[in-house]
MILO-7242 format. One record per residue: residue number from 1; y, x, z negated of N, C-alpha, C in turn. Coordinates in steps of 0.2 Angstrom, whole numbers, plus 5000, padded with zeros to 4 digits. Layout:
residues N
i | n.v | n.u | n.w | ca.v | ca.u | ca.w | c.v | c.u | c.w
NUM | Y | X | Z | Y | X | Z | Y | X | Z
...
***
This chain:
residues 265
i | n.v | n.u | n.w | ca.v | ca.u | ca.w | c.v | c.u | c.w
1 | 5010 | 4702 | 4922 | 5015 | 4706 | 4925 | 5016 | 4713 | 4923
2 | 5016 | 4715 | 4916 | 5015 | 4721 | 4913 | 5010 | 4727 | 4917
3 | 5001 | 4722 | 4917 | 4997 | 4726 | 4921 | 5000 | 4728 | 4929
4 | 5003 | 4722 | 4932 | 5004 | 4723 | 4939 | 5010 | 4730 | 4939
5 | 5014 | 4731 | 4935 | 5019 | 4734 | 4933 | 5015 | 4741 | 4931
6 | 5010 | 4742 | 4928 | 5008 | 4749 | 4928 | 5004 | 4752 | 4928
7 | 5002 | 4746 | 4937 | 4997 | 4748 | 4942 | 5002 | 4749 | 4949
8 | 5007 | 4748 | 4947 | 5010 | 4750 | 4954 | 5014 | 4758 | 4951
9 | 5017 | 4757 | 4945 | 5016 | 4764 | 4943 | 5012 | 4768 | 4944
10 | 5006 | 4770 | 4945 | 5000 | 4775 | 4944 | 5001 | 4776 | 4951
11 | 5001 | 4771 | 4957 | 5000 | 4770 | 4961 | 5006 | 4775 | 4964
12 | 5011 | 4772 | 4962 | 5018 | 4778 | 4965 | 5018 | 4785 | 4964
13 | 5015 | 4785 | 4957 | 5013 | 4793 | 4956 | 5011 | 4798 | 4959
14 | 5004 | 4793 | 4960 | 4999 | 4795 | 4963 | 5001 | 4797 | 4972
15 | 5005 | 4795 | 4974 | 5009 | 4796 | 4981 | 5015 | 4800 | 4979
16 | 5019 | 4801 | 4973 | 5022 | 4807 | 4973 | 5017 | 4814 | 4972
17 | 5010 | 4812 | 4968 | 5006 | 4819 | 4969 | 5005 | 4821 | 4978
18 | 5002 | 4818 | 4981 | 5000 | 4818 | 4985 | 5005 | 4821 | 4989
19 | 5014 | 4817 | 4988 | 5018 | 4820 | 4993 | 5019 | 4829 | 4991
20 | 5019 | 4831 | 4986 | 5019 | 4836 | 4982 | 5013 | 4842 | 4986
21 | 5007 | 4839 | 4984 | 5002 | 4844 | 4986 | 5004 | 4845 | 4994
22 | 5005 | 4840 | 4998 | 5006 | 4841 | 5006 | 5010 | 4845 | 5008
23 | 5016 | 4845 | 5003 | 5022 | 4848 | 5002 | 5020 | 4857 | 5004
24 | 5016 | 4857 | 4996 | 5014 | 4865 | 4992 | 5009 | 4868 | 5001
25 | 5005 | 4862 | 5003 | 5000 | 4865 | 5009 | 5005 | 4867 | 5014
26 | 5011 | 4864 | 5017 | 5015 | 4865 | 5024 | 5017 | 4870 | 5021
27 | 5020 | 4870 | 5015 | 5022 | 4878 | 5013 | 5019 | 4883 | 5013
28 | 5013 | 4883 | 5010 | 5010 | 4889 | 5012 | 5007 | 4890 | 5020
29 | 5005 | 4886 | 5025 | 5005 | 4885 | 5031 | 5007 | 4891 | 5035
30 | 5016 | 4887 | 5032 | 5025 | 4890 | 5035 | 5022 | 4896 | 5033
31 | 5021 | 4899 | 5029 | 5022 | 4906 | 5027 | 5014 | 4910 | 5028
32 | 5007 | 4907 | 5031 | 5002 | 4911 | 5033 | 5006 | 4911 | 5042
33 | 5008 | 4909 | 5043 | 5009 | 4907 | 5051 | 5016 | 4913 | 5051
34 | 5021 | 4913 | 5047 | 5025 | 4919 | 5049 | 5021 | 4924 | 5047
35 | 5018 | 4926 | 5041 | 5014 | 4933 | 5040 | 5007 | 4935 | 5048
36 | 5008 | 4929 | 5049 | 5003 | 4930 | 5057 | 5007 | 4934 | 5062
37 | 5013 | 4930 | 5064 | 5017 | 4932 | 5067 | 5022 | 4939 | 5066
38 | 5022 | 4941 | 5060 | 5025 | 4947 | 5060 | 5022 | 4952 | 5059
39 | 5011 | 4951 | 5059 | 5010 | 4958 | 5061 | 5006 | 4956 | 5066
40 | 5007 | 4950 | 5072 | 5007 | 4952 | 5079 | 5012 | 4956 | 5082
41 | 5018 | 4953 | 5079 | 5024 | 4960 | 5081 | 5023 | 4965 | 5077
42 | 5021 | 4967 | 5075 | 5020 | 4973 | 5071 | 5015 | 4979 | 5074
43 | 5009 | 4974 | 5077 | 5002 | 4978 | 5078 | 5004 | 4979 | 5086
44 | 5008 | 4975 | 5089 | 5009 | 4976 | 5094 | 5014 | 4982 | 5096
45 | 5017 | 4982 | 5092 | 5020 | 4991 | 5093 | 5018 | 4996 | 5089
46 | 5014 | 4995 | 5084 | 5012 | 5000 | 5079 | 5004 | 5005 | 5082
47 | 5001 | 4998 | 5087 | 4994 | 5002 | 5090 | 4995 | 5003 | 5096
48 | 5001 | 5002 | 5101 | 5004 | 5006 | 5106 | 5003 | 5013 | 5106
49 | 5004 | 5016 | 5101 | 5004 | 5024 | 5100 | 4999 | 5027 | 5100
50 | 4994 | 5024 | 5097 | 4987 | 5028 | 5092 | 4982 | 5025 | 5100
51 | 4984 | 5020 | 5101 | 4979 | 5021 | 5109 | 4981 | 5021 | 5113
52 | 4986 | 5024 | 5115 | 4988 | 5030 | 5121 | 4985 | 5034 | 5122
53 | 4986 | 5038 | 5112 | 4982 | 5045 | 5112 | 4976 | 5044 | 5115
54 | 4974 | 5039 | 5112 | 4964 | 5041 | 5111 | 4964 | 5041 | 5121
55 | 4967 | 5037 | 5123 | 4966 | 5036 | 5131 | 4968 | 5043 | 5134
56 | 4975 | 5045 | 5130 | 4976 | 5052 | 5136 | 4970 | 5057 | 5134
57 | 4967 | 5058 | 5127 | 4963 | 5064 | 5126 | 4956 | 5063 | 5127
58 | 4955 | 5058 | 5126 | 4948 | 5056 | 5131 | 4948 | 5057 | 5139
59 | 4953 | 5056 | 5142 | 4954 | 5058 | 5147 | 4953 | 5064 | 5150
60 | 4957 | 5068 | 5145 | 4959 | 5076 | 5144 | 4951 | 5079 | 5142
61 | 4946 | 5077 | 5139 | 4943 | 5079 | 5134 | 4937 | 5082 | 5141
62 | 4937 | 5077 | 5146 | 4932 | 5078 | 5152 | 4934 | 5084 | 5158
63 | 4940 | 5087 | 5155 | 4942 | 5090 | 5160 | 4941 | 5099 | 5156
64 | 4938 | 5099 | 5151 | 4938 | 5104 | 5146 | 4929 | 5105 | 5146
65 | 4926 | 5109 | 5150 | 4921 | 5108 | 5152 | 4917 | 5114 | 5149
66 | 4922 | 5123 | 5149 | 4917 | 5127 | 5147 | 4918 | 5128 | 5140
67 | 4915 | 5133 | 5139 | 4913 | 5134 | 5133 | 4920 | 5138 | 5129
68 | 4923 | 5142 | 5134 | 4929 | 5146 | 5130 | 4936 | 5140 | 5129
69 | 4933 | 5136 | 5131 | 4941 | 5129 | 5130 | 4938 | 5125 | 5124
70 | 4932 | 5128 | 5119 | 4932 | 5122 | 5115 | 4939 | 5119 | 5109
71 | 4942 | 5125 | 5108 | 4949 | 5123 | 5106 | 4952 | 5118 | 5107
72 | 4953 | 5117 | 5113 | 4957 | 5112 | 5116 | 4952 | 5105 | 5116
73 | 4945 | 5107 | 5116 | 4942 | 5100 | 5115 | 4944 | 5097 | 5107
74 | 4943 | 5104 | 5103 | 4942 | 5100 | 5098 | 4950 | 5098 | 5094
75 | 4955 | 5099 | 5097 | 4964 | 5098 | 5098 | 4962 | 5090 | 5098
76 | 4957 | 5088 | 5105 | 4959 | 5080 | 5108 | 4952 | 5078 | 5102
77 | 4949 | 5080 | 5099 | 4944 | 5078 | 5096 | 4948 | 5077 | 5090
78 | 4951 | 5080 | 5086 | 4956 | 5078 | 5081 | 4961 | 5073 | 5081
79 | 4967 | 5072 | 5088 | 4970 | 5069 | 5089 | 4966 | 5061 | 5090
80 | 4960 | 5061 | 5094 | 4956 | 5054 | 5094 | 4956 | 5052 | 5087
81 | 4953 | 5056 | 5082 | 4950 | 5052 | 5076 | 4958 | 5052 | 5071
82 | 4963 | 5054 | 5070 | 4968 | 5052 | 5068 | 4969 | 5048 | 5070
83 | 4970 | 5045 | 5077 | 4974 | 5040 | 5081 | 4968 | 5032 | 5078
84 | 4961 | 5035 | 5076 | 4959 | 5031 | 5074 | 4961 | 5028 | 5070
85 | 4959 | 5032 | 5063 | 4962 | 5031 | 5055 | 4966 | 5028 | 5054
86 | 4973 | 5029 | 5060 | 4978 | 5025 | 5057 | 4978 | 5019 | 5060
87 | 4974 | 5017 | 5064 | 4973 | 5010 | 5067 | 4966 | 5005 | 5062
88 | 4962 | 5010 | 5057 | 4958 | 5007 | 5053 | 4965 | 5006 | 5047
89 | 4970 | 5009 | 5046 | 4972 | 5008 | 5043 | 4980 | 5003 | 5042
90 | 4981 | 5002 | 5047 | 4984 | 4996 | 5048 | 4980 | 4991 | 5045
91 | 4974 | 4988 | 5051 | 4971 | 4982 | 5048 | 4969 | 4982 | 5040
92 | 4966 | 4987 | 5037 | 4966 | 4988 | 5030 | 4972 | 4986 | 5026
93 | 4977 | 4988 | 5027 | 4982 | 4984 | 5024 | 4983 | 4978 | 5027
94 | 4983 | 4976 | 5031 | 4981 | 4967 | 5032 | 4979 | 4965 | 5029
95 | 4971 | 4969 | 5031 | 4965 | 4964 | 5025 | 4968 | 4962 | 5017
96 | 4970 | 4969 | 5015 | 4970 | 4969 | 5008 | 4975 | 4963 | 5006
97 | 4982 | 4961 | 5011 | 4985 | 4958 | 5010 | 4982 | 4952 | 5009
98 | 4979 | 4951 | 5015 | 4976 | 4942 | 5014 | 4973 | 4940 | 5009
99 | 4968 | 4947 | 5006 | 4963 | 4945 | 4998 | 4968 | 4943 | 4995
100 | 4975 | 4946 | 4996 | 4980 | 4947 | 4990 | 4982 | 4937 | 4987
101 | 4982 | 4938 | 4994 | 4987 | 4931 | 4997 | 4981 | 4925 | 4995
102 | 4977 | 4926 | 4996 | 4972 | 4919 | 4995 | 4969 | 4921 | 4986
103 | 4970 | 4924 | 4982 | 4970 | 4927 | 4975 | 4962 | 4930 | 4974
104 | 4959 | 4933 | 4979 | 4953 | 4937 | 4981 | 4951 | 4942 | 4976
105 | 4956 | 4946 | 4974 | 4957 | 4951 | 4972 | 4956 | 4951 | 4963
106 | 4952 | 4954 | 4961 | 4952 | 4953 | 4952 | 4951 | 4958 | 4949
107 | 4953 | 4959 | 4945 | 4954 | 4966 | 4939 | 4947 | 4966 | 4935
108 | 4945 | 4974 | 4936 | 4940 | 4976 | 4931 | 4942 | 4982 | 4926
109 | 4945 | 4981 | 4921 | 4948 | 4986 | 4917 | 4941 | 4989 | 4915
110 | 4941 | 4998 | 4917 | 4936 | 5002 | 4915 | 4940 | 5007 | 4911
111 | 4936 | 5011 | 4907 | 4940 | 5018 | 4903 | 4936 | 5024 | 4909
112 | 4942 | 5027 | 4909 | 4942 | 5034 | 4914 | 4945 | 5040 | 4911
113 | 4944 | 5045 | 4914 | 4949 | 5051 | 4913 | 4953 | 5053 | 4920
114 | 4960 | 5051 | 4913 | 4965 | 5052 | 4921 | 4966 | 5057 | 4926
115 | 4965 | 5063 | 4921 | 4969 | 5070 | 4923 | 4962 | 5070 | 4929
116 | 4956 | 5069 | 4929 | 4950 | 5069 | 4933 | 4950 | 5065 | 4941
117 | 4953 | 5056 | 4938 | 4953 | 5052 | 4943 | 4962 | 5055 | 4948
118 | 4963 | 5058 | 4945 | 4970 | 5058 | 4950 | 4967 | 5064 | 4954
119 | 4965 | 5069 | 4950 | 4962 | 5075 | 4956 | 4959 | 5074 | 4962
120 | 4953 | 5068 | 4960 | 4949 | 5064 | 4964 | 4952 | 5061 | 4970
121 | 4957 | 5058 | 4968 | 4962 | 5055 | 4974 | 4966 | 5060 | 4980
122 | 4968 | 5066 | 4975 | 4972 | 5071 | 4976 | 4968 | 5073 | 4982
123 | 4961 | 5075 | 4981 | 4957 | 5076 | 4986 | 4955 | 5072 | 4991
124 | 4955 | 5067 | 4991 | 4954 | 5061 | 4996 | 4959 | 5062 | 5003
125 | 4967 | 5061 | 4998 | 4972 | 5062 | 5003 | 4974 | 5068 | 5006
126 | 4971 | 5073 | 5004 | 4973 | 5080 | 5006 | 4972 | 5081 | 5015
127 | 4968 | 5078 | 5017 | 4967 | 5077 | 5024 | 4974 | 5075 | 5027
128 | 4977 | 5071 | 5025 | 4985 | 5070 | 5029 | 4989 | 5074 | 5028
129 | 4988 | 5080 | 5025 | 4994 | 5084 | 5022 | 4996 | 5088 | 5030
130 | 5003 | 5088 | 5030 | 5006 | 5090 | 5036 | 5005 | 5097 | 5035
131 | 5006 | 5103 | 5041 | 5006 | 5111 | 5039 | 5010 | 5114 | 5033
132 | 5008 | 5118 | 5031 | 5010 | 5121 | 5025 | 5013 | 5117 | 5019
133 | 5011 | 5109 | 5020 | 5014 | 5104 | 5014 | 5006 | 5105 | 5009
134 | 5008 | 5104 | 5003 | 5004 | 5104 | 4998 | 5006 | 5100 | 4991
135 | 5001 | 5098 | 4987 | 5004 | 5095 | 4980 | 5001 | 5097 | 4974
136 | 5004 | 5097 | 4971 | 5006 | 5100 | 4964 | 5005 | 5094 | 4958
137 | 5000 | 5094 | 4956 | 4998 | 5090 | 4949 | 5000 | 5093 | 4943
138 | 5004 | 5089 | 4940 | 5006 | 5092 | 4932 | 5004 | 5086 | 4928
139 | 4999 | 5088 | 4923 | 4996 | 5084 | 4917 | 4994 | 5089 | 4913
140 | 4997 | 5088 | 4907 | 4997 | 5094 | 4903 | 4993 | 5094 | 4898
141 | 4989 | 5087 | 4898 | 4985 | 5085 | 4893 | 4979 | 5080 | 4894
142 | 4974 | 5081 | 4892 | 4967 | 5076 | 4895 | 4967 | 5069 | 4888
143 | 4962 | 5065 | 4894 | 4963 | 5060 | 4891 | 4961 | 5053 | 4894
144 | 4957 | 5046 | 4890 | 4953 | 5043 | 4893 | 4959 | 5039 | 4894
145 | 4960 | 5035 | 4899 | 4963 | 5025 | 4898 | 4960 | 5021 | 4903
146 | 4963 | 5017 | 4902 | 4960 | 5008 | 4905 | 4963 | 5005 | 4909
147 | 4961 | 5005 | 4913 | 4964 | 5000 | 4921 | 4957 | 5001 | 4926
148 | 4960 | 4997 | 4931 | 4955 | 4997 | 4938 | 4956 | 5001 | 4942
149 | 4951 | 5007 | 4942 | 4951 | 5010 | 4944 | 4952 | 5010 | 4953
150 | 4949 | 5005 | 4957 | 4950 | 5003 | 4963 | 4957 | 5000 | 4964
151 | 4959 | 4998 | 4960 | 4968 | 4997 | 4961 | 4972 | 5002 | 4961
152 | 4971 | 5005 | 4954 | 4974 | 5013 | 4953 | 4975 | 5016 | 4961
153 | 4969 | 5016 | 4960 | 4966 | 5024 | 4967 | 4973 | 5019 | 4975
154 | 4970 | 5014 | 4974 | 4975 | 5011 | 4980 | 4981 | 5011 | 4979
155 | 4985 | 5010 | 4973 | 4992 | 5014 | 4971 | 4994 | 5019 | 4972
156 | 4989 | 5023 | 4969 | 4991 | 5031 | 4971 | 4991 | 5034 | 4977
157 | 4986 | 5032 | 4981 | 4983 | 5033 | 4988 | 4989 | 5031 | 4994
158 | 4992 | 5025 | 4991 | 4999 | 5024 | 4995 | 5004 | 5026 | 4993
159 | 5007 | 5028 | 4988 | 5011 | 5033 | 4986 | 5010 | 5039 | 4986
160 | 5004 | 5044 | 4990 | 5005 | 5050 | 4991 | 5005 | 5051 | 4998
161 | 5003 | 5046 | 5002 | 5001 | 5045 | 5007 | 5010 | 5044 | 5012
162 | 5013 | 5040 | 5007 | 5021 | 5039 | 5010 | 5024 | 5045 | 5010
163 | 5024 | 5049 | 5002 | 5028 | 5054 | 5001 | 5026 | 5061 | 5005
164 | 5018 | 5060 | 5008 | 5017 | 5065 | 5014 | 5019 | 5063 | 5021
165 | 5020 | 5057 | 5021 | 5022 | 5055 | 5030 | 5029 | 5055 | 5031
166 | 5033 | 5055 | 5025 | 5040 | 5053 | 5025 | 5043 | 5061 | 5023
167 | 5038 | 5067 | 5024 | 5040 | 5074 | 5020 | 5041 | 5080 | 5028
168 | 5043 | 5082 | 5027 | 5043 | 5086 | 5033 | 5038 | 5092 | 5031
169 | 5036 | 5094 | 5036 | 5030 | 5102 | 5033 | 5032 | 5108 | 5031
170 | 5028 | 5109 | 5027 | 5030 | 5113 | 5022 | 5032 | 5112 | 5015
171 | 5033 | 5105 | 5015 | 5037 | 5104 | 5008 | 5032 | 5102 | 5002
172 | 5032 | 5103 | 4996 | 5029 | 5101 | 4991 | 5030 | 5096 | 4988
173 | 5023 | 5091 | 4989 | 5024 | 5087 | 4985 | 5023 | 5088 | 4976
174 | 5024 | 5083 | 4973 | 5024 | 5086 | 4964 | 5020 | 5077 | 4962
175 | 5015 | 5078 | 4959 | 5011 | 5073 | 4954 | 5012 | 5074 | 4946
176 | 5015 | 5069 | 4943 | 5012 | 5070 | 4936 | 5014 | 5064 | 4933
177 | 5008 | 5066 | 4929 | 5005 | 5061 | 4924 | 5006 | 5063 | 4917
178 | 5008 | 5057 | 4911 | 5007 | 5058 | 4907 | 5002 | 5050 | 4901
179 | 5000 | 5052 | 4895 | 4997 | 5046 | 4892 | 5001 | 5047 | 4886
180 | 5003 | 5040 | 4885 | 5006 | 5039 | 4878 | 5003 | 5034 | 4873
181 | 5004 | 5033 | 4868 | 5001 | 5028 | 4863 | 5003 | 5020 | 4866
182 | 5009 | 5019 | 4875 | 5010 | 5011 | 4874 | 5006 | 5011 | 4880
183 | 5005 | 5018 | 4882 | 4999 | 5018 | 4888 | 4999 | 5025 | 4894
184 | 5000 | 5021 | 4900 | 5001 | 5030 | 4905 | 5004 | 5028 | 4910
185 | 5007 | 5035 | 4914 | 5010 | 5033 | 4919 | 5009 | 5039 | 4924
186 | 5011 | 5039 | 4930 | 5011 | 5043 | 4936 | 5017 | 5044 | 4941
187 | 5019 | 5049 | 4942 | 5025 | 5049 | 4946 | 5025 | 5053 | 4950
188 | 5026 | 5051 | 4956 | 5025 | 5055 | 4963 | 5032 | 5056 | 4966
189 | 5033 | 5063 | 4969 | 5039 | 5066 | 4969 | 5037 | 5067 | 4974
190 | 5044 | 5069 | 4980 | 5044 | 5073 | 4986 | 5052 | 5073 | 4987
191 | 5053 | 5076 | 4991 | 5058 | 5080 | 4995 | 5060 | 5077 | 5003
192 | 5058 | 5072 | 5004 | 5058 | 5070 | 5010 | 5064 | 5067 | 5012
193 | 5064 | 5060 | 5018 | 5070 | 5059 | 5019 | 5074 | 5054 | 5016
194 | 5071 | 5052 | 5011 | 5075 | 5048 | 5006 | 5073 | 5040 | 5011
195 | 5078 | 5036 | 5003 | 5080 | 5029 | 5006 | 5087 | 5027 | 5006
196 | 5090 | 5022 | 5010 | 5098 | 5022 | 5009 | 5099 | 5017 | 5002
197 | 5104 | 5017 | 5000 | 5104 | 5013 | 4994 | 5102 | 5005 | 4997
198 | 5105 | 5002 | 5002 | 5106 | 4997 | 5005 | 5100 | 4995 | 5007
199 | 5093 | 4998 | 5006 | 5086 | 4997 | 5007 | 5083 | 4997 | 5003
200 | 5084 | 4999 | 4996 | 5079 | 5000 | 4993 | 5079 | 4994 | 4989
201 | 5083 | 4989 | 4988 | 5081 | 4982 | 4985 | 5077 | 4978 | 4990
202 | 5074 | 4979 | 4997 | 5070 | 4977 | 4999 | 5064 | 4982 | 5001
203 | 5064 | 4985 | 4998 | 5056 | 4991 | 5000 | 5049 | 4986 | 4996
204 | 5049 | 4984 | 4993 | 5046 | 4979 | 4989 | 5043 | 4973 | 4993
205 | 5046 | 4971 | 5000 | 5044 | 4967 | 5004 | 5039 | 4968 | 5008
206 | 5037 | 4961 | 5012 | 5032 | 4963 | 5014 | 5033 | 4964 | 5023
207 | 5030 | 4968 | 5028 | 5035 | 4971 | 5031 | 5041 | 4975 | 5034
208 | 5043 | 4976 | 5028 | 5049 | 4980 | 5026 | 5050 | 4987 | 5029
209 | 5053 | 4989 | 5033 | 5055 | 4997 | 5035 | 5062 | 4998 | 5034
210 | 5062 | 5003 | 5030 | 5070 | 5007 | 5029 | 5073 | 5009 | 5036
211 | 5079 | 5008 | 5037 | 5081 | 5011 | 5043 | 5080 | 5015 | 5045
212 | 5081 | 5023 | 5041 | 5080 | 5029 | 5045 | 5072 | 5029 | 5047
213 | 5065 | 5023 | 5044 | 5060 | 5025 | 5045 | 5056 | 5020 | 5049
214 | 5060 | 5019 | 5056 | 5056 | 5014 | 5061 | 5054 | 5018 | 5066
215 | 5055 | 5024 | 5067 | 5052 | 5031 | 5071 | 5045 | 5034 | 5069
216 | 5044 | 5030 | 5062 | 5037 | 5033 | 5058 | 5033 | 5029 | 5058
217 | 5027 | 5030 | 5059 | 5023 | 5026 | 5060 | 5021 | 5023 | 5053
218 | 5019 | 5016 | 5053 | 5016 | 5012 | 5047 | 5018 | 5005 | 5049
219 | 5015 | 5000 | 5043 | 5016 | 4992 | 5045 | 5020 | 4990 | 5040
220 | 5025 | 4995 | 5035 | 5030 | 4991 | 5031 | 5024 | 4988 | 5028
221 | 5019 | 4987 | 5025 | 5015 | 4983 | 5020 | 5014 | 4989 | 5013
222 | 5014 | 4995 | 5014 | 5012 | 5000 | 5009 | 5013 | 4998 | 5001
223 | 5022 | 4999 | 5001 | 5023 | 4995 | 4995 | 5025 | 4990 | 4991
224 | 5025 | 4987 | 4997 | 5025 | 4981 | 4996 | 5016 | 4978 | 4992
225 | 5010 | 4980 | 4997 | 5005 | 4981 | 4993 | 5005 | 4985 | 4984
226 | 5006 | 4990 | 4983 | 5008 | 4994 | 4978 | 5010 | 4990 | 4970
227 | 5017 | 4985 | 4974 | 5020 | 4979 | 4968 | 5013 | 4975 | 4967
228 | 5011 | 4971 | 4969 | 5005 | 4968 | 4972 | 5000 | 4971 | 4966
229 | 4999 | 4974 | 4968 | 4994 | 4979 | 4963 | 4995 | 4982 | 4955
230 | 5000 | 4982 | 4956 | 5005 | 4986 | 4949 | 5005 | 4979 | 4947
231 | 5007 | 4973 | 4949 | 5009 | 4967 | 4945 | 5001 | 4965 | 4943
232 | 4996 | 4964 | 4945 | 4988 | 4962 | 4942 | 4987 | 4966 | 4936
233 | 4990 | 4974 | 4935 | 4988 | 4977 | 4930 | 4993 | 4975 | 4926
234 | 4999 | 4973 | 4928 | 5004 | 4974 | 4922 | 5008 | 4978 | 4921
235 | 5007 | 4981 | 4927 | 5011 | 4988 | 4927 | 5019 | 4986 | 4929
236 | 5025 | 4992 | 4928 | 5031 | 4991 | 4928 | 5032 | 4999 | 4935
237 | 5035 | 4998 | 4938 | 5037 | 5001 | 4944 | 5046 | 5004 | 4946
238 | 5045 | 5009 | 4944 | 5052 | 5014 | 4945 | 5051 | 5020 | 4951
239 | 5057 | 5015 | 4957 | 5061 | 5020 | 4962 | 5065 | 5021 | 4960
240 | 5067 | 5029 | 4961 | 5075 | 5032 | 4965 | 5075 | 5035 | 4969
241 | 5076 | 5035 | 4974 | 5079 | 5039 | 4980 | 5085 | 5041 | 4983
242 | 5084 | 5046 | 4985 | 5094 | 5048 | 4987 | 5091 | 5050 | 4995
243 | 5096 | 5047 | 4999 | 5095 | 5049 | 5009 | 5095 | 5054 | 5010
244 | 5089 | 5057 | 5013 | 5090 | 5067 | 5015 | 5087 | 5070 | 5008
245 | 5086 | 5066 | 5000 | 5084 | 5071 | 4998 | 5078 | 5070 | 4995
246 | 5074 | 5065 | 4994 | 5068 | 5064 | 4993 | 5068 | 5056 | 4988
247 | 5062 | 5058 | 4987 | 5059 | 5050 | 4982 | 5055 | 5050 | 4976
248 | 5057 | 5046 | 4972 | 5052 | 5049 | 4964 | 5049 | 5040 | 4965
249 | 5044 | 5041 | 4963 | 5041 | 5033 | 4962 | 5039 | 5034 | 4956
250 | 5039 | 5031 | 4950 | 5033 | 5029 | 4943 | 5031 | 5023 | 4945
251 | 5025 | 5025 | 4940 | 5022 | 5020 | 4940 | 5019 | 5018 | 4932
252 | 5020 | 5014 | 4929 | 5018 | 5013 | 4921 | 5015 | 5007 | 4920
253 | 5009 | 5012 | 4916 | 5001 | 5004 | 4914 | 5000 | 5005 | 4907
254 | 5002 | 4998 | 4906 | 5004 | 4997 | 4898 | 4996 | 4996 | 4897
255 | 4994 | 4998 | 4890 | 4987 | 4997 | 4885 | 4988 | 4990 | 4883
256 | 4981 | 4991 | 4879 | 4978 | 4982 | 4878 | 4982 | 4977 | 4884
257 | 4980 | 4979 | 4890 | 4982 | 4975 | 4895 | 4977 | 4969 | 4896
258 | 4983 | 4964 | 4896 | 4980 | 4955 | 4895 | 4978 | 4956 | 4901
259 | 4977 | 4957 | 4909 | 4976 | 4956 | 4914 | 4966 | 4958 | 4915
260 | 4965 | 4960 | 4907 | 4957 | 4961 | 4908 | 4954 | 4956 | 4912
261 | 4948 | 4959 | 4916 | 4942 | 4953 | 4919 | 4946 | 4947 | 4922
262 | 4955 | 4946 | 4923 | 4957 | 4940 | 4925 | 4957 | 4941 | 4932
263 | 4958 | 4934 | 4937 | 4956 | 4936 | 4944 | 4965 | 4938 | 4945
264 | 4965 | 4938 | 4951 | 4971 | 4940 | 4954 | 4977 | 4935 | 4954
265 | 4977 | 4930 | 4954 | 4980 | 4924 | 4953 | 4979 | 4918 | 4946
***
């Protein structure tokens, strides 16, 4: 009796795991099947714009024949390959997402020098800067630390990248960095249009656009990617923003970081 008694035990268990795991699979299911659907909606008006252009200036670009109109060829020549990037760049934040999502993603803590890797960055991005907008790096001191450096770089990459899209021309953006004995940080400054208070406890989601910024082009994945990344290193993440008058982001990467060589999940 006893036996029969704690072999139907094991047995009920075994059918609670099982409802359990089935449970865990329809949930994550629910939630690949709404992230599908929200950058079908998403891609469906986000790539509306970028292939328009390429279709008007292609169009435009045959109609520019001599040789004193190369201006204006190279006008739709620019506009084409922007209108590209930012359609490579949509899907690039998807992709990175789904690595995110399925735990693809793993940390290689290397030592670098920061004041060197943020100018590196600093250059990368400078192609997006709007007319007369420029940045300003203040690190007043050199110095080696440890993180991943392809994480980094896609942190900082989306945080200057925002704080140029969301700036009007002309304005300066401000970079600085400091290292301390508990580790380093980076804060990226602008002047732009701000966030409303009422938004900023969801800027951290995924798909998320603030009100005043559904006129600007992007897929709402940006910082949400960024938490995502900050969280692998161990990193802690300070916004303020005030509407109309710009945005401070920090970013801070604590030393002897436990998240060395671990995967993403």
């Amino acid at each position: 009796m006893e036996e029969r008694t704690v072999i139907l035990k094991e047995a009920l268990q075994r059918l609670e795991d099982s409802q359990m795991e089935l449970s865990e699979a329809l949930d994550k299911e629910r939630q690949l099947n709404e992230i599908k659907g929200r950058f079908v909606s998403m891609a469906s008006h986000e790539f509306r714009t970028p292939l328009s252009t390429v279709l008007s200036s292609a169009s435009l670009l045959s109609k520019y024949v001599k040789e004193e109109e190369q201006p204006q060829r190279d006008r739709h020549i620019g506009k084409i390959k922007n209108s590209v990037k930012h359609l490579n760049d949509i899907l690039e934040d998807f992709l990175n997402l789904g690595k995110l999502d399925e735990g693809k993603v793993s940390v290689h803590m290397t030592p670098f020098e920061l004041r060197e890797f943020i100018e590196e960055t600093c250059d990368e991005v400078k192609g997006l800067l709007k007319t007369g907008q420029q940045i300003t790096h203040r690190h007043d001191q050199t110095g080696t630390v440890h993180a991943d450096k392809k994480l980094l770089r896609n942190i900082l990459f989306n945080l200057v990248s925002n704080a140029i899209k969301f700036s009007e021309e002309g304005h300066r953006l401000i970079l600085t960095s400091q290292i301390s004995e508990n580790g380093f940080s980076i804060q990226v400054i602008d002047h732009g249009i701000g966030i409303a208070d009422k938004d900023q406890e969801h800027l951290f989601s995924s798909f998320f656009r603030a009100t005043n910024a559904t006129n600007i082009q992007g897929t709402g994945l940006g910082l949400h990617l960024v938490k995502r990344y900050a969280d692998l290193l161990g990193g802690i993440i300070n916004l303020q923003s005030r509407l109309n008058e710009g945005t401070s982001v920090t970013i801070f990467i604590p030393v002897n970081n436990e998240h060395e060589n671990n995967s993403g999940h």
